[in-house]
C-alpha positions in Angstrom: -15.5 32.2 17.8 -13.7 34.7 20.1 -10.8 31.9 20.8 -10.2 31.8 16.9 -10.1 35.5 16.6 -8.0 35.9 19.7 -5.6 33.2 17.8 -6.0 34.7 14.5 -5.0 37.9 15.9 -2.0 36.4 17.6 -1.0 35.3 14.5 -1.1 38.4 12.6 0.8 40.4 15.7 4.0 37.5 14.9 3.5 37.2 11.0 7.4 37.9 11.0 8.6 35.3 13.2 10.2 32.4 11.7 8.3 29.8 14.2 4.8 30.8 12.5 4.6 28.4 10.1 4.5 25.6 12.8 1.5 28.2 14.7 -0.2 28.3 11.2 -0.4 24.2 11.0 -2.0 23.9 14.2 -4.3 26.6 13.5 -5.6 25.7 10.2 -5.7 21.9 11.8 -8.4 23.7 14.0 -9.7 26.1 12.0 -10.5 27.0 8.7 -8.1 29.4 7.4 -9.7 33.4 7.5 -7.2 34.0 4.2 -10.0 34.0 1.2 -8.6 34.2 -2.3 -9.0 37.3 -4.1 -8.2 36.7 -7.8 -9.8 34.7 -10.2 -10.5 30.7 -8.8 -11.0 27.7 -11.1 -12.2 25.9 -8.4 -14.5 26.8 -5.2 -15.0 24.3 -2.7 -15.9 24.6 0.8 -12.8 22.1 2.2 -9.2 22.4 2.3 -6.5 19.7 1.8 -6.0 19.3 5.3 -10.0 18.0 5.5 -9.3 15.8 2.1 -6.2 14.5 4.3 -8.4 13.6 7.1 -11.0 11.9 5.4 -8.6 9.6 3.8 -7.2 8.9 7.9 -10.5 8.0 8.7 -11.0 5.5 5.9 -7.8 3.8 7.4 -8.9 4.0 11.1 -10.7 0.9 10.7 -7.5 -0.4 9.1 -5.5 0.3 11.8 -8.0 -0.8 14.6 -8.3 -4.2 13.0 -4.4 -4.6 12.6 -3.9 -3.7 16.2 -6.2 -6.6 17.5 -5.0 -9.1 14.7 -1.1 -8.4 16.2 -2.5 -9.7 19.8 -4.7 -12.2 18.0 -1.4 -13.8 15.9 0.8 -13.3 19.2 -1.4 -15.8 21.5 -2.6 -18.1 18.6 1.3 -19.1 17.3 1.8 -19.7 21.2 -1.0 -21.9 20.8 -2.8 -20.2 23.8 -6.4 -19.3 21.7 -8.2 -21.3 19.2 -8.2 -20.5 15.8 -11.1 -21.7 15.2 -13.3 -19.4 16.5 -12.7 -17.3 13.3 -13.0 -13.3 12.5 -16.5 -13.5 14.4 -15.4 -15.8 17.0 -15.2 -14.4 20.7 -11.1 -15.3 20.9 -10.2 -12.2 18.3 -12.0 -9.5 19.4 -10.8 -10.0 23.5 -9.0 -7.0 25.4 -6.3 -8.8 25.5 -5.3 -9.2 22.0 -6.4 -5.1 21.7 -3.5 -4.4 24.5 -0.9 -6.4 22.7 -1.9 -4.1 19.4 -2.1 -1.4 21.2 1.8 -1.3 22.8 2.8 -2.8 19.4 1.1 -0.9 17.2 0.8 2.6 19.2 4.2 3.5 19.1 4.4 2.9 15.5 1.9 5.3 15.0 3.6 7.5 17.3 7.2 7.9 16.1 5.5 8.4 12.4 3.7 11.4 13.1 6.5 12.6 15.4 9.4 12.4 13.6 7.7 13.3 10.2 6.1 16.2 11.4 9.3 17.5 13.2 10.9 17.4 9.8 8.0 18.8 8.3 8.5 21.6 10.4 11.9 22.3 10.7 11.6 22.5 6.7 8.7 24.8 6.6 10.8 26.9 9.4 14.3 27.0 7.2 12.5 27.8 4.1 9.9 30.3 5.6 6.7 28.3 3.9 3.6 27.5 5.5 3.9 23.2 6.8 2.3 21.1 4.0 -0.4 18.9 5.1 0.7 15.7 3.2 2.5 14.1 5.5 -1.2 14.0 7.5 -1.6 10.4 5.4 1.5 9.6 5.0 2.0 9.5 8.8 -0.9 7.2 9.0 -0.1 4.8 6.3 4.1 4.1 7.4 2.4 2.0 10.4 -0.1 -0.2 8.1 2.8 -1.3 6.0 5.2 -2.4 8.1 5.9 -5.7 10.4 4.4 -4.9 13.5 8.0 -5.7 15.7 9.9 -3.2 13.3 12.4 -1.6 15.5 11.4 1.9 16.5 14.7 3.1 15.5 14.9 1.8 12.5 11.1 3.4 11.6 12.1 6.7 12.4 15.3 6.6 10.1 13.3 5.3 7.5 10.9 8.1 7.9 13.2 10.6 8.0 15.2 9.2 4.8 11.3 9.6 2.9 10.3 12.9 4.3 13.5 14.6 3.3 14.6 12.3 -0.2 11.6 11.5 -1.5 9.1 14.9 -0.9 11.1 17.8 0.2 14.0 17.6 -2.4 11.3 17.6 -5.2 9.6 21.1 -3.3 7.2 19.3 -0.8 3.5 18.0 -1.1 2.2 18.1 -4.6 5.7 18.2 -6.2 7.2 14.4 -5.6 7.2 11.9 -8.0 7.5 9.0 -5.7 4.6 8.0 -3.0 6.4 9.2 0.1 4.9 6.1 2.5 6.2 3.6 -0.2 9.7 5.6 -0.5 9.7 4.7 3.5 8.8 1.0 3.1 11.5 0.5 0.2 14.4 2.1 2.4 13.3 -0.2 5.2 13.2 -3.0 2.4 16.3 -2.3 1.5 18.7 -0.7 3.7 17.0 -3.4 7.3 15.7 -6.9 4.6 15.8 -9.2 7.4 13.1 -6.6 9.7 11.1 -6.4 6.5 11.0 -9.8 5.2 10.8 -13.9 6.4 9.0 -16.0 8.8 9.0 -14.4 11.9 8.9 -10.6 11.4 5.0 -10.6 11.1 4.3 -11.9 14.8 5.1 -10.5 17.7 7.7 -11.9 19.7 8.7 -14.4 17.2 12.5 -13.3 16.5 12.9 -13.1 20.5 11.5 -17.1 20.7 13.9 -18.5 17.8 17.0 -16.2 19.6 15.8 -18.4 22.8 15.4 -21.6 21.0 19.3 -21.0 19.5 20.8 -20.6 23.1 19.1 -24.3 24.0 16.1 -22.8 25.8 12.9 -25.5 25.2 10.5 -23.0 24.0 8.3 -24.1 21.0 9.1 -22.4 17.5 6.5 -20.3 16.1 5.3 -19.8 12.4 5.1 -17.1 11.2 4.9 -17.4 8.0 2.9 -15.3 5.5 0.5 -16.8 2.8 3.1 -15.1 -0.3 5.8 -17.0 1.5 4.0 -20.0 1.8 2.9 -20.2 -1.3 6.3 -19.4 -2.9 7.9 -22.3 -1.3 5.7 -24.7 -2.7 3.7 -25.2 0.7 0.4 -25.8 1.6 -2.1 -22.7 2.7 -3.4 -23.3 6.1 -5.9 -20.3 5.9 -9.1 -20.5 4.3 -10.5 -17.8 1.7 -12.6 -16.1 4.3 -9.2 -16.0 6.7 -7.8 -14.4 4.1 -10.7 -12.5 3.1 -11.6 -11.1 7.0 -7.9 -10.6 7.0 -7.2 -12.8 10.1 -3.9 -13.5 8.9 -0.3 -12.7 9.4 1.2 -9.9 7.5 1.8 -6.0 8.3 -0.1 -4.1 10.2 -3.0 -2.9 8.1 -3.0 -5.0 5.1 -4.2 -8.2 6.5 -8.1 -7.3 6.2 -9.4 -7.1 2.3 -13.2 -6.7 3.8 -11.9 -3.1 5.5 -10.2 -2.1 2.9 -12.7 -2.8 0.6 -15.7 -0.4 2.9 -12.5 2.1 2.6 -12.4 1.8 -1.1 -15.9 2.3 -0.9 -15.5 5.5 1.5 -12.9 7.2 -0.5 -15.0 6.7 -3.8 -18.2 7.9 -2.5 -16.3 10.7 -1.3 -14.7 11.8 -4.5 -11.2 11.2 -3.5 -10.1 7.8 -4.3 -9.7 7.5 -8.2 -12.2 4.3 -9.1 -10.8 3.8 -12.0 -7.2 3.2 -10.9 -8.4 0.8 -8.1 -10.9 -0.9 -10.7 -7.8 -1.4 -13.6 -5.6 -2.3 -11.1 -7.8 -5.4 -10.3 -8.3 -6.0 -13.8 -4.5 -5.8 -14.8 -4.0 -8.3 -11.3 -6.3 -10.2 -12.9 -4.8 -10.8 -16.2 -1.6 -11.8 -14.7 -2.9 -14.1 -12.8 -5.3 -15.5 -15.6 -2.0 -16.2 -17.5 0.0 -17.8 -14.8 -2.7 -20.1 -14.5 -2.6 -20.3 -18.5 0.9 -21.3 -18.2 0.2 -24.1 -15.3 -2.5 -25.4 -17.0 -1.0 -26.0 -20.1 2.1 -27.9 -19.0 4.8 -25.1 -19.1 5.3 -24.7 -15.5 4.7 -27.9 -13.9 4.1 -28.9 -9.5 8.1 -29.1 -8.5 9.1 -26.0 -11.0 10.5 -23.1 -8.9 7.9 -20.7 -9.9 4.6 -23.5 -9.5 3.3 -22.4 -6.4 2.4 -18.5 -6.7 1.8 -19.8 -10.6 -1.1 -22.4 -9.7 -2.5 -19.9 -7.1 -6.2 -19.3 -8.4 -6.3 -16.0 -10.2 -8.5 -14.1 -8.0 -7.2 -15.4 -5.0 -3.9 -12.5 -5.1 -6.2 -10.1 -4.6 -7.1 -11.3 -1.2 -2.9 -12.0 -0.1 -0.2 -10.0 0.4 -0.5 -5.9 0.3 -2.4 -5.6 -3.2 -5.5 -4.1 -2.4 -3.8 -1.9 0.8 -1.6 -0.5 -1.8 -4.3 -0.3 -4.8 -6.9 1.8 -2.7 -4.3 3.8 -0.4 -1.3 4.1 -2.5 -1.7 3.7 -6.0 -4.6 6.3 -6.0 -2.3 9.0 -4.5 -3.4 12.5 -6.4 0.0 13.4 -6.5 2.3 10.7 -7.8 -0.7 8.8 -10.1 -1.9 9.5 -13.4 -3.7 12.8 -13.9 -6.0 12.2 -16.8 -9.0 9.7 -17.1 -7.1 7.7 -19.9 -4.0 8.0 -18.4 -5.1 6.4 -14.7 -6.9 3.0 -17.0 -3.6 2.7 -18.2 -1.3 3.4 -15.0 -3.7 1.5 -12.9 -4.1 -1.9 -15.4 -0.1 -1.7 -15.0 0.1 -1.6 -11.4 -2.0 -4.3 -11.1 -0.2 -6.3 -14.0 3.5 -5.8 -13.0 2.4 -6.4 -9.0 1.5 -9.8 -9.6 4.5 -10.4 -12.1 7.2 -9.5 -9.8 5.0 -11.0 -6.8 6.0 -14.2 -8.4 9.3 -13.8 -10.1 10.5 -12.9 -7.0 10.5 -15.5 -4.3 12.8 -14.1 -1.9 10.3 -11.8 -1.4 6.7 -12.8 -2.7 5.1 -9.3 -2.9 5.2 -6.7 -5.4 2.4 -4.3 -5.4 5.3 -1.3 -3.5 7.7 -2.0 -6.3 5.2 -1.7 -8.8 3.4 1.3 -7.7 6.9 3.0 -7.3 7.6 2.2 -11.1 4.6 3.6 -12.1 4.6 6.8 -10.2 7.8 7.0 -12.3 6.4 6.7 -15.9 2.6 7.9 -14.8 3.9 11.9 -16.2 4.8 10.1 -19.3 1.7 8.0 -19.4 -0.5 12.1 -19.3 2.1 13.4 -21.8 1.1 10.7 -24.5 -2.7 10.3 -23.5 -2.4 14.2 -24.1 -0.6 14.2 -27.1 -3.0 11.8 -28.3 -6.0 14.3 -27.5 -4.0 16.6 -29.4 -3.5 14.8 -32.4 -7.4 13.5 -32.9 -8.7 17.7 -32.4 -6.0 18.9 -34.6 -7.3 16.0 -37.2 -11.0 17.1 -36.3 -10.1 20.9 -37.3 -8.4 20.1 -40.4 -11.1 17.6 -41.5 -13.9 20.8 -41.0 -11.6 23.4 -42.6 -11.0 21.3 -45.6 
């Protein structure tokens, strides 16, 4: 207690300085704030957002730890140095060495996220003379899970810079954007870098450097890389089995690979009253319409085995929930507070959508066979109008109500 008041008191001594803002964010990242409200409150709760932020990092701790020993674990099996068939159980994943290949991979990720998006953070909440927001606490955390774990550090942090700034601060900060900021990042990497974010060899480590080796004539054997999505998209056969894909044991970015985790996150954030079940539970319903008429479509003879659409079509329904980033971005993403649908109607709706247009442009889209980031950006577009009509609906049926008893 005495070091909090001797900090609290250091902070009301330099209340006129323009660095305080980046004093109060480490202070309130300690501490809870002394600052009680004196008007009147709808709410009372004994947390802060910077406590909601933090629970939501440790639902995708066990995210990241996973993805960091999956990188070492795909490294040494596409040099054909471990045996895959060990499994997720099997004593060849969980080895030291595959955790020190994650961990110089993957660490540095992490790293330049926080850095650069805090330093941007703070050099906004120092220009504009407002307390730093605590958004970017997630945010920070989910920009390594979605990207290819040999994405150029450069390129990350230009990225990161181009979401911080464009897609929160120019709407006001945290709780004003209309776009999830950690998708905003992913779609300027998508974008502006497509051959970093997208291919055979971008989800390995040390894949690009072997095939650069293999071009200048050095006999080095090619590696693999390739994801289920583009696998399936070319009409190939799946070398992974369900529970591969399941335990996540499969190439792919960082922290998306492992359904089972993100599941017990799903789980975490639900039980914890922060995760919206009823966005993640339409967006697996509206997934699984899509895929229930793809699957109409092949079995009925309008998309037939050599049609350029057949092999994400034929794909068993249920089976896109277990590929590609659909449940990472369902329980992480499309569950964001700020950009989703505020009312209970409205979030059945905006989640069977997501879930509906992810698989659609997942396969209508074979250049690159995923489509939960530019679904969930889409949405976060129309989910204000989504509330407005859900709303105006409410309106309409009490206003109906009223003039049915006054009559």
């Amino acid at each position: 207690m005495g070091l909090k008041n001797n900090l609290h008191n250091f902070k009301e001594k330099n209340k006129d300085k323009k660095w305080l803002p980046g004093f109060n964010a480490l202070f309130t990242f300690l501490y809870m704030p002394n600052e009680t409200t004196h008007n009147g409150t709808h709410i009372k709760a004994a947390d802060d957002l910077k406590r909601t932020m933090n629970t939501v990092i440790m639902a995708l701790v066990p995210c990241l730890i996973f993805g960091m020993f999956n990188a070492g674990y795909q490294h040494y099996l596409a040099q054909g140095l471990i045996d895959s068939a060990d499994g997720f159980l099997g004593a060849s994943f969980w080895t030291l060495d595959n955790l020190t290949v994650g961990l110089w991979k993957v660490l540095p990720l992490v790293i330049v996220s926080y850095g650069v998006g805090l330093a941007v953070e703070f050099i906004f909440a120092i220009i504009k003379g407002h307390e730093v927001e605590e958004g970017y606490l997630v945010t920070g955390m989910l920009v390594p899970l979605i990207v290819p774990v040999d994405i150029p550090l450069w390129m990350l942090a230009v990225a990161v810079i181009f979401g911080v700034v464009i897609g929160k601060e120019v709407f006001g900060g945290t709780g004003m954007n209309i776009l999830n900021p950690a998708l905003t990042i992913r779609a300027f990497l998508f974008f502006a870098y497509p051959t970093w974010m997208s291919g055979d060899k971008v989800w390995i480590h040390g894949a690009v450097e072997r095939d650069q080796m293999i071009a200048a004539g050095q006999n080095i054997d090619a590696i693999s890389g390739e994801t289920i999505l583009g696998s399936l998209a070319q009409g190939k056969e799946v070398a992974y089995s369900i529970w591969d894909m399941f335990y996540g044991i499969i190439p792919g970015s960082v922290g998306e690979t492992s359904t089972l985790l993100i599941l017990l996150g799903a789980l975490f954030l639900i039980f914890a009253k922060i995760g919206s079940w009823r966005i993640m539970l339409s967006s697996v319903v509206g997934a699984l319409v899509m895929g229930l008429i793809f699957n109409g479509f092949v079995d009925a003879g309008v998309i037939t085995e050599g049609s350029k659409f057949y092999g994400l079509m034929s794909t068993e329904f249920w089976h896109h929930l277990l590929i590609g980033g659909f449940a990472f971005g369902t329980v992480f993403m499309a569950t964001d507070p700020v950009t989703a649908s505020q009312t209970n109607k409205g979030k059945w709706i905006y989640g069977f959508l997501v879930g509906f247009l992810s698989i659609m442009i997942r396969v209508f889209n074979p250049a690159y066979p995923e489509g939960v980031m530019l679904a969930i950006l889409l949405m976060n577009v129309f989910a204000p109008t989504i509330d407005h009509y859900v709303v105006q609906g409410n309106v309409k049926k009490r206003m109906k109500r009223l003039k049915a008893k006054t009559a």
